[in-house]
C-alpha positions as CSV (number, residue, x, y, z in Angstrom):
1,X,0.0,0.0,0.0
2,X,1.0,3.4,-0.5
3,X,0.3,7.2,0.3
4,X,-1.4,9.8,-1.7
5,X,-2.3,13.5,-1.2
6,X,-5.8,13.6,-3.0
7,X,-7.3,17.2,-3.8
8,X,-10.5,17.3,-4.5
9,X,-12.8,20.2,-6.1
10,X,-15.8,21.3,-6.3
11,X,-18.1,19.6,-9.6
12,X,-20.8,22.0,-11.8
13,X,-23.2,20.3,-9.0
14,X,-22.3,22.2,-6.4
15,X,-23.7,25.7,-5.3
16,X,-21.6,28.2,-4.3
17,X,-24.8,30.0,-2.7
18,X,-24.9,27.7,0.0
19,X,-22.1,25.9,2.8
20,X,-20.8,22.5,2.7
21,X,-23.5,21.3,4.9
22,X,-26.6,22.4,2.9
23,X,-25.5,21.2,0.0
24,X,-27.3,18.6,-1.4
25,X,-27.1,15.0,-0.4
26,X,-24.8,15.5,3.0
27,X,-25.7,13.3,5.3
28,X,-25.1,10.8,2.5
29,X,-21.7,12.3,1.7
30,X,-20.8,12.5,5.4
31,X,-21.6,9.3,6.4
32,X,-19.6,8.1,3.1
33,X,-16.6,9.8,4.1
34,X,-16.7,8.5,7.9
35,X,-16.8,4.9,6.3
36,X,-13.8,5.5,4.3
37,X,-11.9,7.0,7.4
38,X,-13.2,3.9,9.7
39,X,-11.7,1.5,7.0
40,X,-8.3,2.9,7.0
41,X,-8.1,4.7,3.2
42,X,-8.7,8.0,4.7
43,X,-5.6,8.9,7.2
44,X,-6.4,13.1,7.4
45,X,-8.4,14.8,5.3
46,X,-10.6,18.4,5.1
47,X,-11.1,21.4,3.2
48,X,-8.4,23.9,3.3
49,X,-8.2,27.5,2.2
50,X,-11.5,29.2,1.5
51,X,-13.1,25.8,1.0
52,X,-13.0,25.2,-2.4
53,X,-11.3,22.2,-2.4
54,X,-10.7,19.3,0.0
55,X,-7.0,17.8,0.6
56,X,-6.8,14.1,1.9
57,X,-4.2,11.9,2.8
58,X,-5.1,8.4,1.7
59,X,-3.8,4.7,1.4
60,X,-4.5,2.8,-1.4
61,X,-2.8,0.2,-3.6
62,X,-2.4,2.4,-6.6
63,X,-4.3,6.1,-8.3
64,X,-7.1,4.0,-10.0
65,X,-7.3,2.5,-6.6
66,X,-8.0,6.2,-5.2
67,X,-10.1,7.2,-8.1
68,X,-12.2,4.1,-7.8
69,X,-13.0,4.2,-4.2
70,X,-13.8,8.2,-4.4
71,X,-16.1,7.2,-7.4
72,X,-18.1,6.0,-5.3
73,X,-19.0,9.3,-3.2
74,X,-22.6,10.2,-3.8
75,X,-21.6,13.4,-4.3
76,X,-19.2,12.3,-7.1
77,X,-22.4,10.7,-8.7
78,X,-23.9,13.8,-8.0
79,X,-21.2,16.5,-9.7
80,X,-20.4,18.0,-6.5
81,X,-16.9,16.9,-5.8
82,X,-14.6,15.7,-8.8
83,X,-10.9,14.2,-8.2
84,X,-8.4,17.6,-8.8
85,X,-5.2,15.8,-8.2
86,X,-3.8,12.9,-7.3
87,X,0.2,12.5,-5.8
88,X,2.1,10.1,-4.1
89,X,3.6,11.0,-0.8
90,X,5.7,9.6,1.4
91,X,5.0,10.1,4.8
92,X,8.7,10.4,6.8
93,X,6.7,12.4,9.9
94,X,3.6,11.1,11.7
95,X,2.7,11.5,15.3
96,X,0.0,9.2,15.4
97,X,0.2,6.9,18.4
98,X,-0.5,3.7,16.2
99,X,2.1,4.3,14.2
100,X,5.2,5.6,17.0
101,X,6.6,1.8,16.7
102,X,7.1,2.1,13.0
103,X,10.9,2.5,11.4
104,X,10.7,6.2,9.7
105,X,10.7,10.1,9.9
106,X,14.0,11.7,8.7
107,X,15.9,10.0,11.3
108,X,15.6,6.3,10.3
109,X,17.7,3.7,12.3
């Protein structure tokens, strides 16, 4: 498995008139994003700057992988969030307490 830094924007579906929470369809887009987060594929994710786009930190075998999985976002379906980028990172820092007992960061033994 690897790392990927995931952007995604905002689709012709989506109304700038209203916030993320009163756009259409949610609680079904919430509810889809907590299940990817409770399976493991989403490490960190939100939207940063103004909003407009979402940045996550995912693990996944491969890009289609990625694509494939956030395909399946009802608000993909929808048109209110479309993949922007997709990049592999390599994670060298993490703080997470699962993780402390894993060989990494800059310093590696």
């Amino acid at each position: 498995m690897a790392n990927f830094a995931v952007r995604l924007v905002h689709g012709p579906g989506w109304d700038p008139s209203r916030p993320i929470r009163n756009q259409d369809g949610w609680d079904e887009h919430a509810a889809f994003m907590d299940a990817l987060v409770e399976e493991g594929f989403i490490i960190l994710g939100g939207p940063v700057g103004n909003g407009e786009q979402t940045l996550h930190v995912v693990e996944a075998a491969d890009e289609n992988d990625v694509r494939t999985r956030f395909a399946r976002d009802p608000w993909a379906s929808a048109g209110l969030l479309q993949v922007g980028t997709i990049e592999p990172w390599a994670l060298w820092l993490d703080s997470r307490p699962q993780l402390s007992h894993m060989p990494g960061g800059l310093h590696e033994d």
